[in-house]
Backbone as a ProteinNet text record, in pm:
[ID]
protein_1_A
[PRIMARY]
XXXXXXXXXXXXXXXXXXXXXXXXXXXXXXXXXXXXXXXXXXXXXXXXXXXXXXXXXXXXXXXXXXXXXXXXXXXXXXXXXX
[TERTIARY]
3623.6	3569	3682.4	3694.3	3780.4	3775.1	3811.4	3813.6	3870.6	3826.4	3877.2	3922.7	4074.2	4086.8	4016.6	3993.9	3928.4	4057.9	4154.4	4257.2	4343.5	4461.2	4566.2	4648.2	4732	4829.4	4926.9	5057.9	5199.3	5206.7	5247	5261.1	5431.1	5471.3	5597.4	5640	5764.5	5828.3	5743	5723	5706.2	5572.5	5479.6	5341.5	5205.1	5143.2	5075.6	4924.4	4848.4	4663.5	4582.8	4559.5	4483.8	4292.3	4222	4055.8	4006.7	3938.9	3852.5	3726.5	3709.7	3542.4	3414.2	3443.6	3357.1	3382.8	3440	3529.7	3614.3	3593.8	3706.3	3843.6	3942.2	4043.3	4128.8	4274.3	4395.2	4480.7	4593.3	4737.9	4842.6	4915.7	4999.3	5156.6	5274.1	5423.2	5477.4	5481.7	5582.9	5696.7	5801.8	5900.8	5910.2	5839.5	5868.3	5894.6	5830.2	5914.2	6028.3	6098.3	6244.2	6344.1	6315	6365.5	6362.2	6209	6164.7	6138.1	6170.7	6123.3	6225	6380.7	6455.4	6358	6299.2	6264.3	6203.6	6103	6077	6182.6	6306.3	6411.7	6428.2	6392.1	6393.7	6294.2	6155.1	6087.6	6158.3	6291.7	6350.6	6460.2	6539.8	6646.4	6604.8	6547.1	6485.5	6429.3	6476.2	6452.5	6246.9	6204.6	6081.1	5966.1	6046.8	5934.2	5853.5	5846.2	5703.9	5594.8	5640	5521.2	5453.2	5466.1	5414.2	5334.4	5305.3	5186.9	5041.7	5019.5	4874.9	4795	4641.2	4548.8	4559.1	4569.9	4523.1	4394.2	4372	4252.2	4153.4	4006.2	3973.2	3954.5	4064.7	4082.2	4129.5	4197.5	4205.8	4369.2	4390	4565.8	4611.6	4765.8	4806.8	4948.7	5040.3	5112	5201	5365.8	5449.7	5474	5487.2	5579.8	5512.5	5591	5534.7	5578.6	5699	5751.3	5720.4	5655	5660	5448.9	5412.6	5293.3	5222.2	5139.2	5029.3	4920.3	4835.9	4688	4649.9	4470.6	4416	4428.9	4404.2	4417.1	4517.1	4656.6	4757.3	4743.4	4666.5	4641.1	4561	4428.6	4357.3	4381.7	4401.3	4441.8	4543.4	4729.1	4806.6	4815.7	4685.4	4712.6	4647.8	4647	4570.7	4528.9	4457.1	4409.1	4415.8	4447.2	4465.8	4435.1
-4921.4	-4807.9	-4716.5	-4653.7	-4595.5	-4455.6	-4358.3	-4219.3	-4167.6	-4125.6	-4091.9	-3928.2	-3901.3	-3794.8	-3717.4	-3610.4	-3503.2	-3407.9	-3352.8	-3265	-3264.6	-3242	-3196.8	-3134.3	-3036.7	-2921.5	-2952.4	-2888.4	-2914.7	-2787.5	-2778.1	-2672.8	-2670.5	-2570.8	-2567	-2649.1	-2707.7	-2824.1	-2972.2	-2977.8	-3130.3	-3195.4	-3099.2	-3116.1	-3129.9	-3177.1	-3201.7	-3183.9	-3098.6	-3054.1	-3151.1	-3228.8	-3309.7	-3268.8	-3265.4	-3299.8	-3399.1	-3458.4	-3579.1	-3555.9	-3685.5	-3683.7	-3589.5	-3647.7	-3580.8	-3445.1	-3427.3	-3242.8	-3213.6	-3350.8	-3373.8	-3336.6	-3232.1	-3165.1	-3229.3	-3297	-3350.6	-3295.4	-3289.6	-3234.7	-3398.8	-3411.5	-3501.5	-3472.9	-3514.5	-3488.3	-3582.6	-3548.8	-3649.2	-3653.2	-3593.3	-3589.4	-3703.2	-3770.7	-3881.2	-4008.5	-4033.8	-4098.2	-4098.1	-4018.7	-4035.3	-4130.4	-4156.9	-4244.6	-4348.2	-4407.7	-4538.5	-4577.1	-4499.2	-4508.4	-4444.2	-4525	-4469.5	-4344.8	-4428	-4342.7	-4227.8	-4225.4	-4046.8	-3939.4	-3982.3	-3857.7	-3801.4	-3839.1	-3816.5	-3644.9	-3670.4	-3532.8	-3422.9	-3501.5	-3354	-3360.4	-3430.6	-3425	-3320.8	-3385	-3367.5	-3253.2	-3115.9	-2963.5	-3003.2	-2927.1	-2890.5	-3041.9	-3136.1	-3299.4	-3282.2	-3233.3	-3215.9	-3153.5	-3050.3	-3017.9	-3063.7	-3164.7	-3229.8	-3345.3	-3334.7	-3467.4	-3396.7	-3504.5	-3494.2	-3634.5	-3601.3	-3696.9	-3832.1	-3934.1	-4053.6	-4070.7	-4102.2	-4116	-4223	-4193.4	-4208.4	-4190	-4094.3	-4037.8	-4151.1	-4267	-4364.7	-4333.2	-4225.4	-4221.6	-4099.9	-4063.4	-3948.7	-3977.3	-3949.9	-3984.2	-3841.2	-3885.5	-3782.7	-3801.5	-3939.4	-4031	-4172.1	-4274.8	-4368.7	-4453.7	-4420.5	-4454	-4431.9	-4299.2	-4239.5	-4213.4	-4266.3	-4248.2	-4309.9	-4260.6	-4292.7	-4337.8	-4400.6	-4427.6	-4354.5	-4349	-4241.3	-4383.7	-4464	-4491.1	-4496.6	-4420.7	-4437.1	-4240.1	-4191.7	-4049.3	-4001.9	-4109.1	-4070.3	-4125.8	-4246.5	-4335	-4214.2	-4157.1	-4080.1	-3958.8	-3864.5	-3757.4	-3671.7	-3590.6	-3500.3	-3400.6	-3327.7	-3205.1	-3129.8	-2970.2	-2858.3	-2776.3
3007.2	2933.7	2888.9	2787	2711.8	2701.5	2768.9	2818.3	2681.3	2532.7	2415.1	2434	2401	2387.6	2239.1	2257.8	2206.2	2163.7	2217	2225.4	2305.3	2229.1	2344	2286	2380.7	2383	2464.9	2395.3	2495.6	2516.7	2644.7	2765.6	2745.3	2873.3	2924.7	3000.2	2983	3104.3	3117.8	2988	2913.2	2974.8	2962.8	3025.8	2925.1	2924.5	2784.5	2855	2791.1	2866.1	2747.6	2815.4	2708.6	2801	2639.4	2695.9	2661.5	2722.9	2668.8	2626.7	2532.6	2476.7	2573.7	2728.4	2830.2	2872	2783.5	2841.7	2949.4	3006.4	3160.5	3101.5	3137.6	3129.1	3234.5	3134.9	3261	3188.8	3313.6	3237.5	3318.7	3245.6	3203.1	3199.9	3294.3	3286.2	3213.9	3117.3	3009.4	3059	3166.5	3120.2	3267.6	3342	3421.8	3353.2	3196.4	3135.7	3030	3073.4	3013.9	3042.4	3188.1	3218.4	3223.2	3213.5	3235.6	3081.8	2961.6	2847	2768.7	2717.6	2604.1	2505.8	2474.7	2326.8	2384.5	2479.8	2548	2561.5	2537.9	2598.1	2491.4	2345.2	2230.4	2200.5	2319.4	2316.2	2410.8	2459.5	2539	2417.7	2358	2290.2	2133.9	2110.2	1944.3	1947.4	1888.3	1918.4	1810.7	1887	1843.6	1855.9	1871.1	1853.7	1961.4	2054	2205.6	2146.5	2103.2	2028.4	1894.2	1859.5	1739.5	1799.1	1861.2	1983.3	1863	1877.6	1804.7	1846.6	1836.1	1861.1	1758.5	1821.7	1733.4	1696	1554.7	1506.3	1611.8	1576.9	1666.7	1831.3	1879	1979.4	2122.1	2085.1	2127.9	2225.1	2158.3	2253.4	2176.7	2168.3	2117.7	2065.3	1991.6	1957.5	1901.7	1924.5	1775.7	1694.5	1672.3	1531.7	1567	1415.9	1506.8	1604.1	1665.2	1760.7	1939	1962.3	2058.5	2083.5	2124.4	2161.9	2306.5	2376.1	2476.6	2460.9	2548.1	2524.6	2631.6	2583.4	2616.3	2766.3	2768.8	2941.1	3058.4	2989.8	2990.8	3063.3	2975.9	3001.3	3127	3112.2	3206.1	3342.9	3353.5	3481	3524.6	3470.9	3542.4	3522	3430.2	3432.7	3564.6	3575	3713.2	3662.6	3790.5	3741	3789.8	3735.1	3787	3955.7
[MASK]
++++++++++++++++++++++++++++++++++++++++++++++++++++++++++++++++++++++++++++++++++

């Protein structure tokens, strides 16, 4: 089953509040993959790119470019909650 994001926002210290279709609210540390993921260090390197995360159509994952993106099960399985 496919937990569709609805929204998300970048926070401080590379944290991203995503909501889902169900209104279930997770927050998410991007910055654990910098390491395990070249191209992520690019949203600490690249002045202003963290905040350009936007929803994938359909609400299926989230993305900055088309290089650098998540799925929404990718979100929900390791994000947590407040």
């Amino acid at each position: 089953m496919f937990h569709k994001v609805k929204s998300v926002k970048s926070l401080e210290n590379y944290i991203l509040e995503i909501v889902f279709q169900n209104n279930i609210i997770k927050y998410y540390d991007v910055s654990n993959l910098f390491e395990k993921w070249n191209v992520f260090k690019n949203l600490e390197t690249v002045n202003g790119l963290f905040n350009q995360v936007k929803v994938d159509k359909g609400g299926y994952g989230i993305s900055w470019n088309e290089d650098i993106d998540l799925s929404c099960d990718e979100l929900w399985n390791n994000g947590y909650n407040k």
